[in-house]
mmCIF file of the N, C-alpha and C atoms, coordinates in Angstrom:
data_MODEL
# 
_entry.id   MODEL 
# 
loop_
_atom_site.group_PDB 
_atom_site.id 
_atom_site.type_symbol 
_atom_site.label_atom_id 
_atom_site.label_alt_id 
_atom_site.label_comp_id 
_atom_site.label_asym_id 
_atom_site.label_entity_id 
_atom_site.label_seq_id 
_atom_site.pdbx_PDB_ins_code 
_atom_site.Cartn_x 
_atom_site.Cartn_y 
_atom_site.Cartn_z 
_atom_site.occupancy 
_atom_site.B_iso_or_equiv 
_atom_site.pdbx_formal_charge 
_atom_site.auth_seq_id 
_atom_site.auth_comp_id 
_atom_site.auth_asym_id 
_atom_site.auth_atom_id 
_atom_site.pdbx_PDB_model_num 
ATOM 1   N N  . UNK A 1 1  ? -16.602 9.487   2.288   1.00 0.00 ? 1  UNK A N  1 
ATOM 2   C CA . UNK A 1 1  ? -15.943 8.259   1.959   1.00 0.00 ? 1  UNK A CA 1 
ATOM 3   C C  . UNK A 1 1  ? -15.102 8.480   0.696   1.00 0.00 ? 1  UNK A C  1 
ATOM 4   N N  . UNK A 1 2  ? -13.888 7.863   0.755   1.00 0.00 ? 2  UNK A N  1 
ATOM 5   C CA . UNK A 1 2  ? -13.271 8.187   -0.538  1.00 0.00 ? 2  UNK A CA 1 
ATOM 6   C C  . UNK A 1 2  ? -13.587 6.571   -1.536  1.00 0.00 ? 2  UNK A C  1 
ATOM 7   N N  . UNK A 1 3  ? -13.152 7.902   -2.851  1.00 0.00 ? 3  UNK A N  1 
ATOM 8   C CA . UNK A 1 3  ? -13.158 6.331   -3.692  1.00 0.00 ? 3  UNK A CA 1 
ATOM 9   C C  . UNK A 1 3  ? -11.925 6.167   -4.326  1.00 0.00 ? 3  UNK A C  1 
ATOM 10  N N  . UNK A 1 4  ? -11.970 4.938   -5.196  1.00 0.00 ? 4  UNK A N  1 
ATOM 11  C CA . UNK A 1 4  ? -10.773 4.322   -5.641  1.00 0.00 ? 4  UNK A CA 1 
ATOM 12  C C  . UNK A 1 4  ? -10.951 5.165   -6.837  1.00 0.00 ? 4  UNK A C  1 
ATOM 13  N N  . UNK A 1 5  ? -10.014 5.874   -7.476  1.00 0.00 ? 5  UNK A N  1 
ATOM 14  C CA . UNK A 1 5  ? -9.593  5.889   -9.000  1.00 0.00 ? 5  UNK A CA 1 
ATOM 15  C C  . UNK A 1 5  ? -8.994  4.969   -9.770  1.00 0.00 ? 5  UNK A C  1 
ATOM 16  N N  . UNK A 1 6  ? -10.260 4.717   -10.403 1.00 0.00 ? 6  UNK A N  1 
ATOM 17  C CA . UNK A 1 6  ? -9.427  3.732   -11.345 1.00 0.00 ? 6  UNK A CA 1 
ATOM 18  C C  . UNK A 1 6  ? -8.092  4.295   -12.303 1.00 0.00 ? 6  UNK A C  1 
ATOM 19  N N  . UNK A 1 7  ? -7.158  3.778   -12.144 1.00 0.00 ? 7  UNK A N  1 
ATOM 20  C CA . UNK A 1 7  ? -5.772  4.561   -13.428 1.00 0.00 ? 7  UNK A CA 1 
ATOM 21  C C  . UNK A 1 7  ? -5.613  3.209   -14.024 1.00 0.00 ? 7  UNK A C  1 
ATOM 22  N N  . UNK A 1 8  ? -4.131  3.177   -15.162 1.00 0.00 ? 8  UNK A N  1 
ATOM 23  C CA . UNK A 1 8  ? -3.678  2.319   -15.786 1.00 0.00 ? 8  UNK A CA 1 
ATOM 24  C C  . UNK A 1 8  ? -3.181  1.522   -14.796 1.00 0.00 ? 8  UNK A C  1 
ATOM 25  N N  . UNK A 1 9  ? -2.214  1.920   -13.761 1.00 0.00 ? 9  UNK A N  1 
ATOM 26  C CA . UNK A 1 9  ? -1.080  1.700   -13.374 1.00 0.00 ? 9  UNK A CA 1 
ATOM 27  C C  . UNK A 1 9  ? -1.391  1.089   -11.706 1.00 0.00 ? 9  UNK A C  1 
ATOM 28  N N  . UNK A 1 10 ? -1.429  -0.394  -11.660 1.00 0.00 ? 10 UNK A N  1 
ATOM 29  C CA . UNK A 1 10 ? -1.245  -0.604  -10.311 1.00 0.00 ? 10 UNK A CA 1 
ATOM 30  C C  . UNK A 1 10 ? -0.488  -1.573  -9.692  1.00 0.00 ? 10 UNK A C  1 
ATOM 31  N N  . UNK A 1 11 ? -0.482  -1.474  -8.491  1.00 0.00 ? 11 UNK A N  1 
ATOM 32  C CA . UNK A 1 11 ? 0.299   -2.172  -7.417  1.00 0.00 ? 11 UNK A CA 1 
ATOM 33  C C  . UNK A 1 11 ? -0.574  -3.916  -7.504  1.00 0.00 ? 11 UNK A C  1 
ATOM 34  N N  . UNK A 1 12 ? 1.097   -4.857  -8.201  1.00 0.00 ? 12 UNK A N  1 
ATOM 35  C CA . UNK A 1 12 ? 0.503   -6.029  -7.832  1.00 0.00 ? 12 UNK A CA 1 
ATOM 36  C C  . UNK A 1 12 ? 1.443   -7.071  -6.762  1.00 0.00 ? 12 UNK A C  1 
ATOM 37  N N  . UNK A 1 13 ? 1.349   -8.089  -6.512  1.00 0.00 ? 13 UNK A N  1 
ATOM 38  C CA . UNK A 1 13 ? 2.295   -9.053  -5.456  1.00 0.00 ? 13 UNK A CA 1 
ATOM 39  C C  . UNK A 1 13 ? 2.772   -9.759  -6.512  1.00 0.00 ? 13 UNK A C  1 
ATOM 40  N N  . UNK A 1 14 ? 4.227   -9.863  -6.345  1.00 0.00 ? 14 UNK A N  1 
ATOM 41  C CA . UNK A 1 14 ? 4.674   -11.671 -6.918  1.00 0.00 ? 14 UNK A CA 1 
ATOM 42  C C  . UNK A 1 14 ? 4.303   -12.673 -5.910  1.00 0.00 ? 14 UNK A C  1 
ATOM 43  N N  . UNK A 1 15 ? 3.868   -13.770 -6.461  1.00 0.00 ? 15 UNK A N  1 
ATOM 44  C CA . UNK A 1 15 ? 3.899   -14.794 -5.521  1.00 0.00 ? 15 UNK A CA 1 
ATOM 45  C C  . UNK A 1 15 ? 4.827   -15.884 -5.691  1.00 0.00 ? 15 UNK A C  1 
ATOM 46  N N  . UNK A 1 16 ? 5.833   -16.612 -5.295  1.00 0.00 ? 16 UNK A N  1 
ATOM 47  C CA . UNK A 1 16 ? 6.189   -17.652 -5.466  1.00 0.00 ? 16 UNK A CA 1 
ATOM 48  C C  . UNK A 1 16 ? 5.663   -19.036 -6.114  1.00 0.00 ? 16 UNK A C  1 
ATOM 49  N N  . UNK A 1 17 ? 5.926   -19.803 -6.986  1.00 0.00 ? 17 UNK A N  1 
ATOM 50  C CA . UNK A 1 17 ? 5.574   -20.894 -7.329  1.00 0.00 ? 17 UNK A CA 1 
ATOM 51  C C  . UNK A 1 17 ? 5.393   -22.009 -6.625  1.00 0.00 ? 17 UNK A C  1 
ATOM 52  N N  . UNK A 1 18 ? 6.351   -21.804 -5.731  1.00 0.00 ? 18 UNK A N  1 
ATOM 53  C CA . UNK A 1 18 ? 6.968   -23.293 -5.004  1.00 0.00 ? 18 UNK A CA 1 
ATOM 54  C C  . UNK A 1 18 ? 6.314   -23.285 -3.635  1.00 0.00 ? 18 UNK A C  1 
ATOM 55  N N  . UNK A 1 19 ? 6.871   -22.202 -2.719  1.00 0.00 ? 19 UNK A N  1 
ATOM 56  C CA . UNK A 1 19 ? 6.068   -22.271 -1.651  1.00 0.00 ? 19 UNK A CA 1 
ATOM 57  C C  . UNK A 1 19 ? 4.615   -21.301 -1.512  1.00 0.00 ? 19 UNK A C  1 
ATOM 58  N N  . UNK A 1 20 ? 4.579   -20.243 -2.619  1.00 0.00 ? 20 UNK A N  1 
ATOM 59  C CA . UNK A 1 20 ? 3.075   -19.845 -2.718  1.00 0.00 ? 20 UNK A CA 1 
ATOM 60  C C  . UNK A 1 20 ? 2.904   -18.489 -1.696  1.00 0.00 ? 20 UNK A C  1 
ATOM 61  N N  . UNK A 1 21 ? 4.670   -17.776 -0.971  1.00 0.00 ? 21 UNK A N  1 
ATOM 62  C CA . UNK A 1 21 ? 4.551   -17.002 -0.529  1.00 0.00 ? 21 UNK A CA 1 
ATOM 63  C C  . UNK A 1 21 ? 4.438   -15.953 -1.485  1.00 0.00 ? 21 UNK A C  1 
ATOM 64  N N  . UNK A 1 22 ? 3.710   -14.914 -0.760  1.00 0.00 ? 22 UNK A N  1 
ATOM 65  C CA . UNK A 1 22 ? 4.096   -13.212 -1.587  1.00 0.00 ? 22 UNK A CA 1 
ATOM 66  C C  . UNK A 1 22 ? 5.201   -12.540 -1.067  1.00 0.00 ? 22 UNK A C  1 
ATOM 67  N N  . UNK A 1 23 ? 6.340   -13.031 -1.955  1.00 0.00 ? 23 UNK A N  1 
ATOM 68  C CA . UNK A 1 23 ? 7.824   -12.084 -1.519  1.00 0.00 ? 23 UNK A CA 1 
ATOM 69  C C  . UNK A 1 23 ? 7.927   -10.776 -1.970  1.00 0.00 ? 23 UNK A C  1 
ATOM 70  N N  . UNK A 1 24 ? 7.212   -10.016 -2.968  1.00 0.00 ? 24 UNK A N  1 
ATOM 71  C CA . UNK A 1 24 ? 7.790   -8.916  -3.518  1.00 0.00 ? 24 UNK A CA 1 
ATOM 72  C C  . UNK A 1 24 ? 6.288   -8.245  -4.411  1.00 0.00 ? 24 UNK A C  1 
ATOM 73  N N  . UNK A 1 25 ? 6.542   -7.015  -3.911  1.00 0.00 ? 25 UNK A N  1 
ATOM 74  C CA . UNK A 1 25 ? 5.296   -5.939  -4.625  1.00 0.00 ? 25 UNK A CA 1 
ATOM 75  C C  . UNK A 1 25 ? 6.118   -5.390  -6.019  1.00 0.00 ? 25 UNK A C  1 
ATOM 76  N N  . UNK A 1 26 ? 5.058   -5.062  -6.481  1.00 0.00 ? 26 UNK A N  1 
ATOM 77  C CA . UNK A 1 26 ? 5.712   -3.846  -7.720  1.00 0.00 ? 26 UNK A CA 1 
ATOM 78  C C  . UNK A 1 26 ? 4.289   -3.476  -8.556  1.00 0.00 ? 26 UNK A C  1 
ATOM 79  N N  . UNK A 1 27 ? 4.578   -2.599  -9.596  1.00 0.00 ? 27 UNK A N  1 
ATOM 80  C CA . UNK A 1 27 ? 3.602   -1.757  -10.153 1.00 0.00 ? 27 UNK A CA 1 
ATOM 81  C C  . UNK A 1 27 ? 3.374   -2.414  -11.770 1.00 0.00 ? 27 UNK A C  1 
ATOM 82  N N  . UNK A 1 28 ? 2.511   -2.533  -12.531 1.00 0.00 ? 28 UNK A N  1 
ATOM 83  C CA . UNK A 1 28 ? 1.702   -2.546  -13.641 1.00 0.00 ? 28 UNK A CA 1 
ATOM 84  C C  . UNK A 1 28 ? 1.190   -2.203  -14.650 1.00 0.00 ? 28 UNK A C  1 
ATOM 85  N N  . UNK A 1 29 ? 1.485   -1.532  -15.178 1.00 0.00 ? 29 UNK A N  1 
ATOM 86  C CA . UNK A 1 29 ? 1.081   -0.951  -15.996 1.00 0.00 ? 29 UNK A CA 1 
ATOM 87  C C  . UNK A 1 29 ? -0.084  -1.658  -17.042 1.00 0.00 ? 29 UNK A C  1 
ATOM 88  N N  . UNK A 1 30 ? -1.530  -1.610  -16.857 1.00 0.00 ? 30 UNK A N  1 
ATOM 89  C CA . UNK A 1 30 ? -2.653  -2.092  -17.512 1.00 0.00 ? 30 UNK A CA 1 
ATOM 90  C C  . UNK A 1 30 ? -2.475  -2.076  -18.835 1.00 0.00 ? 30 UNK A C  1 
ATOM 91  N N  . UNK A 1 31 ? -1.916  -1.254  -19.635 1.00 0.00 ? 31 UNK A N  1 
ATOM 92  C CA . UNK A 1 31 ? -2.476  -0.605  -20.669 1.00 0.00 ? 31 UNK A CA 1 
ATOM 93  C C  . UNK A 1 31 ? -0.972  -1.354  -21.617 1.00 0.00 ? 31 UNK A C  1 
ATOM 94  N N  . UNK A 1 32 ? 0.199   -1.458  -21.139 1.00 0.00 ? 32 UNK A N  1 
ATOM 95  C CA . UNK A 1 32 ? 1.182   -1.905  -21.817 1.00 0.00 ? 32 UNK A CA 1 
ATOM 96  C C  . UNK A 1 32 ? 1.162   -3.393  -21.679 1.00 0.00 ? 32 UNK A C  1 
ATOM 97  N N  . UNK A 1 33 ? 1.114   -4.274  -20.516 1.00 0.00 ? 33 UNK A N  1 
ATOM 98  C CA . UNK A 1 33 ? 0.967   -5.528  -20.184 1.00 0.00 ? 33 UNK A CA 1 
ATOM 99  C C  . UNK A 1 33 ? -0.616  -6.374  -19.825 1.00 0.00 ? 33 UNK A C  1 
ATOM 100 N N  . UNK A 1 34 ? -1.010  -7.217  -20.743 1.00 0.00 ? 34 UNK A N  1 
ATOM 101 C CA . UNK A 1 34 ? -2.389  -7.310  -20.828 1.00 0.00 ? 34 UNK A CA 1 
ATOM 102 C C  . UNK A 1 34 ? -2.836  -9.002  -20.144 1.00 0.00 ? 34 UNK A C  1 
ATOM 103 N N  . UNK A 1 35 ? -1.311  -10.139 -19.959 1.00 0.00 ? 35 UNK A N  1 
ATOM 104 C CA . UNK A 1 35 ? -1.635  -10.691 -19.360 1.00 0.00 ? 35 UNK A CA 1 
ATOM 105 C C  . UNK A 1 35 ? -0.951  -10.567 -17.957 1.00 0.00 ? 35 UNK A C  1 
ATOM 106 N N  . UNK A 1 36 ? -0.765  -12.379 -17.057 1.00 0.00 ? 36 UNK A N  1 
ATOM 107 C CA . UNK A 1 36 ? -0.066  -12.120 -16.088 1.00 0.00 ? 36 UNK A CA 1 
ATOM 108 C C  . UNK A 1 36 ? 1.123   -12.014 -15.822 1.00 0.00 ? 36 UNK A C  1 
ATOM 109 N N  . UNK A 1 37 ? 1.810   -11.178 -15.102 1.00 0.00 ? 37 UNK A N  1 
ATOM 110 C CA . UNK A 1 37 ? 3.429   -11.009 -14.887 1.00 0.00 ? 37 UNK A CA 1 
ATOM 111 C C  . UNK A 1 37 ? 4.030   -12.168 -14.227 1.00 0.00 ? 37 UNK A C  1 
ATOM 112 N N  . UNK A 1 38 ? 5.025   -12.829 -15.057 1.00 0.00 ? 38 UNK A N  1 
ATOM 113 C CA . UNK A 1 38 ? 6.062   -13.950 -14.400 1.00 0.00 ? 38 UNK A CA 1 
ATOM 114 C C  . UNK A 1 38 ? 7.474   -13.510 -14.484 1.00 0.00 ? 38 UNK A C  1 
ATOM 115 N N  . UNK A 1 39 ? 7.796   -13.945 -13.586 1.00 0.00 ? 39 UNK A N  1 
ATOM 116 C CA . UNK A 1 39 ? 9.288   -12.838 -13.191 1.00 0.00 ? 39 UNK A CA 1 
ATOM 117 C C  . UNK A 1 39 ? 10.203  -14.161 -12.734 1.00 0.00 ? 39 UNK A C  1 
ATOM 118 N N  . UNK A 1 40 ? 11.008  -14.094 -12.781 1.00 0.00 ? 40 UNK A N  1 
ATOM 119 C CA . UNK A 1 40 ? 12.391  -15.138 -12.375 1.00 0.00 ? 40 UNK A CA 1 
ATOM 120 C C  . UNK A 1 40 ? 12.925  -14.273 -11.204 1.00 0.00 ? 40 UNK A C  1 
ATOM 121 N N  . UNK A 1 41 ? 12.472  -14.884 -9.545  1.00 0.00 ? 41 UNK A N  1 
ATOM 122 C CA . UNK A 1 41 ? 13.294  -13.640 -8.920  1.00 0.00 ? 41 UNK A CA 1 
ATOM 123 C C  . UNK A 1 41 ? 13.851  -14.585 -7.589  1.00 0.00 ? 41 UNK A C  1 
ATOM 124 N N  . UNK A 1 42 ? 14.365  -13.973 -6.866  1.00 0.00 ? 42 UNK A N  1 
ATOM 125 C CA . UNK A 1 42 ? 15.582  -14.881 -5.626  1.00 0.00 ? 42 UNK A CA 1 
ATOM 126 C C  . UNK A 1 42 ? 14.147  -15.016 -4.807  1.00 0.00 ? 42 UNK A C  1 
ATOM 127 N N  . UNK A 1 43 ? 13.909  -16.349 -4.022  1.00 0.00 ? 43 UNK A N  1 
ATOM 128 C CA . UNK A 1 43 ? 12.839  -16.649 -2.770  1.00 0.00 ? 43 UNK A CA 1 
ATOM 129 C C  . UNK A 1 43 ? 13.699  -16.995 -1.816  1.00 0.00 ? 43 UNK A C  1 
ATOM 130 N N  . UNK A 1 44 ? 13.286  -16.252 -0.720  1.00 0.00 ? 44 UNK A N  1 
ATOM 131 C CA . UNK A 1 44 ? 14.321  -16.095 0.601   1.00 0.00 ? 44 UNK A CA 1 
ATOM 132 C C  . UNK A 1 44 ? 13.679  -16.931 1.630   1.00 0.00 ? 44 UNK A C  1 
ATOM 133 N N  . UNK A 1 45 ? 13.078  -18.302 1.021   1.00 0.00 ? 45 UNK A N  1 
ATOM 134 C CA . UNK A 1 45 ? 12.168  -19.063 1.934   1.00 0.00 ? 45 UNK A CA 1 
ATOM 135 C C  . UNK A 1 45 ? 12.973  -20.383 1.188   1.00 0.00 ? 45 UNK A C  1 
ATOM 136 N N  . UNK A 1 46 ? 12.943  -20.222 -0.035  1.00 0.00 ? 46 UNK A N  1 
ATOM 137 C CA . UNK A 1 46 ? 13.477  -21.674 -0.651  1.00 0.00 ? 46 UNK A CA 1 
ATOM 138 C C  . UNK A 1 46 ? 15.215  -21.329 -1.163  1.00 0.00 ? 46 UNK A C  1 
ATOM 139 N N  . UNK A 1 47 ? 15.473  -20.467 -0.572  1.00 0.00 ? 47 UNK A N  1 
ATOM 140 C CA . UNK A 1 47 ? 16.773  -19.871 -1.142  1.00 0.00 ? 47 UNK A CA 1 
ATOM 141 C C  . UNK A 1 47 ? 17.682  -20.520 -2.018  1.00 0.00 ? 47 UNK A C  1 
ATOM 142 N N  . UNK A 1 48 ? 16.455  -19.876 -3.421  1.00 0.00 ? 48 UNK A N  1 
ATOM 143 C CA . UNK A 1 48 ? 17.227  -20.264 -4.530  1.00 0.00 ? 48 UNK A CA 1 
ATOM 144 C C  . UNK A 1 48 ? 15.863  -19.286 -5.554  1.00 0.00 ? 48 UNK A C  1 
ATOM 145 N N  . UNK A 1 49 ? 16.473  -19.388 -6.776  1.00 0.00 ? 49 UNK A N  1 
ATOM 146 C CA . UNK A 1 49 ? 15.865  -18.247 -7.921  1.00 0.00 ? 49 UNK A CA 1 
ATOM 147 C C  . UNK A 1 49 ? 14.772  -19.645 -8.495  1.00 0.00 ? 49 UNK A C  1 
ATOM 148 N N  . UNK A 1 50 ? 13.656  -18.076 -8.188  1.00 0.00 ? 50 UNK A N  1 
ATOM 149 C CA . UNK A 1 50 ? 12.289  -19.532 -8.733  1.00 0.00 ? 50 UNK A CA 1 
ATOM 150 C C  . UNK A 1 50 ? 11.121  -18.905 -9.677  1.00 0.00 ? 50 UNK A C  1 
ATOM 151 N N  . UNK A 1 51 ? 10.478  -18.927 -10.062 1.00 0.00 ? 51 UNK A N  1 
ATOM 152 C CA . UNK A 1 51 ? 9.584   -18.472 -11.233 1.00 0.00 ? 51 UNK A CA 1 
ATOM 153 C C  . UNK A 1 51 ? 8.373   -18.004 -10.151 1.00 0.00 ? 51 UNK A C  1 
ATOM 154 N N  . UNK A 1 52 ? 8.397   -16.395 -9.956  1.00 0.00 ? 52 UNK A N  1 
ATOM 155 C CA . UNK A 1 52 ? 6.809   -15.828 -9.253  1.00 0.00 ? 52 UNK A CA 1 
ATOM 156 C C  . UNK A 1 52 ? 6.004   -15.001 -10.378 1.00 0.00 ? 52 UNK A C  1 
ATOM 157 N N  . UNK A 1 53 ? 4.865   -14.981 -9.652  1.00 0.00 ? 53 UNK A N  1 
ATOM 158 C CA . UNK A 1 53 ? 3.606   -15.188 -10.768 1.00 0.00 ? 53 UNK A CA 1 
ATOM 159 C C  . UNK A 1 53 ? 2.819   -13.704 -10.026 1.00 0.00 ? 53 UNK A C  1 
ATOM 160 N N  . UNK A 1 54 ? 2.152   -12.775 -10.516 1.00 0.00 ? 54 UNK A N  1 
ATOM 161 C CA . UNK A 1 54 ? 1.004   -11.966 -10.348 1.00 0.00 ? 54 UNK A CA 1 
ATOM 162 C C  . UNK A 1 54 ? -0.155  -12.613 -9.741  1.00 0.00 ? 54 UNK A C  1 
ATOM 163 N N  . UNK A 1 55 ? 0.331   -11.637 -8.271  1.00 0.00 ? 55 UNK A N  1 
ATOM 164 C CA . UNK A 1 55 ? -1.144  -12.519 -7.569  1.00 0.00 ? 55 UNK A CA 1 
ATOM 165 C C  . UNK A 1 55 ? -1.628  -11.080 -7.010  1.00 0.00 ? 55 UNK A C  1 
ATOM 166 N N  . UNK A 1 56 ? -2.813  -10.619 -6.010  1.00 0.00 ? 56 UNK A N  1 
ATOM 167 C CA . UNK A 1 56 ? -3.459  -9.807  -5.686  1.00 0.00 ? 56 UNK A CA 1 
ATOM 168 C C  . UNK A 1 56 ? -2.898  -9.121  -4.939  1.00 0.00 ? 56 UNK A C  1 
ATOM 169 N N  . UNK A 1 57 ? -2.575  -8.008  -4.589  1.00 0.00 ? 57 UNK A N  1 
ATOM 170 C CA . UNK A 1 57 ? -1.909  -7.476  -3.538  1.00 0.00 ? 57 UNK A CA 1 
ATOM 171 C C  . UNK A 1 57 ? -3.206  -6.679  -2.305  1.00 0.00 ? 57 UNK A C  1 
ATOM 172 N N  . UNK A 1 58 ? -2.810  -7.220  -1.368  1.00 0.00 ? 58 UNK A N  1 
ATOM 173 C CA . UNK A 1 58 ? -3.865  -6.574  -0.092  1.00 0.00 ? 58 UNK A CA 1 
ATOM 174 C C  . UNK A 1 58 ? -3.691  -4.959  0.205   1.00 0.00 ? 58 UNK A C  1 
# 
């Protein structure tokens, strides 16, 4: 069975504010950013630029 290594650096989801989808992945860095990531980015559901938030990525 393998295991997880824990590193600094991981893969999280933006989620949208508005409709609460996960439009967009990206990476983390633990060790430089200590709370959650909010990003201003385009939602292709409400098509228009909306405030997404660090949510869990599957």
């Amino acid at each position: 069975m393998a295991s997880k290594k824990k590193t600094a650096i991981e893969i999280i989801a933006l989620q949208c504010s508005e409709c609460k989808r996960k439009n967009y992945t990206t990476y983390k860095n633990r060790k430089n950013i200590q709370g959650k990531l909010e990003l201003k980015k385009y939602c292709p559901f409400d098509r228009k630029h909306t405030l997404h938030k660090e949510a869990k990525a599957k």
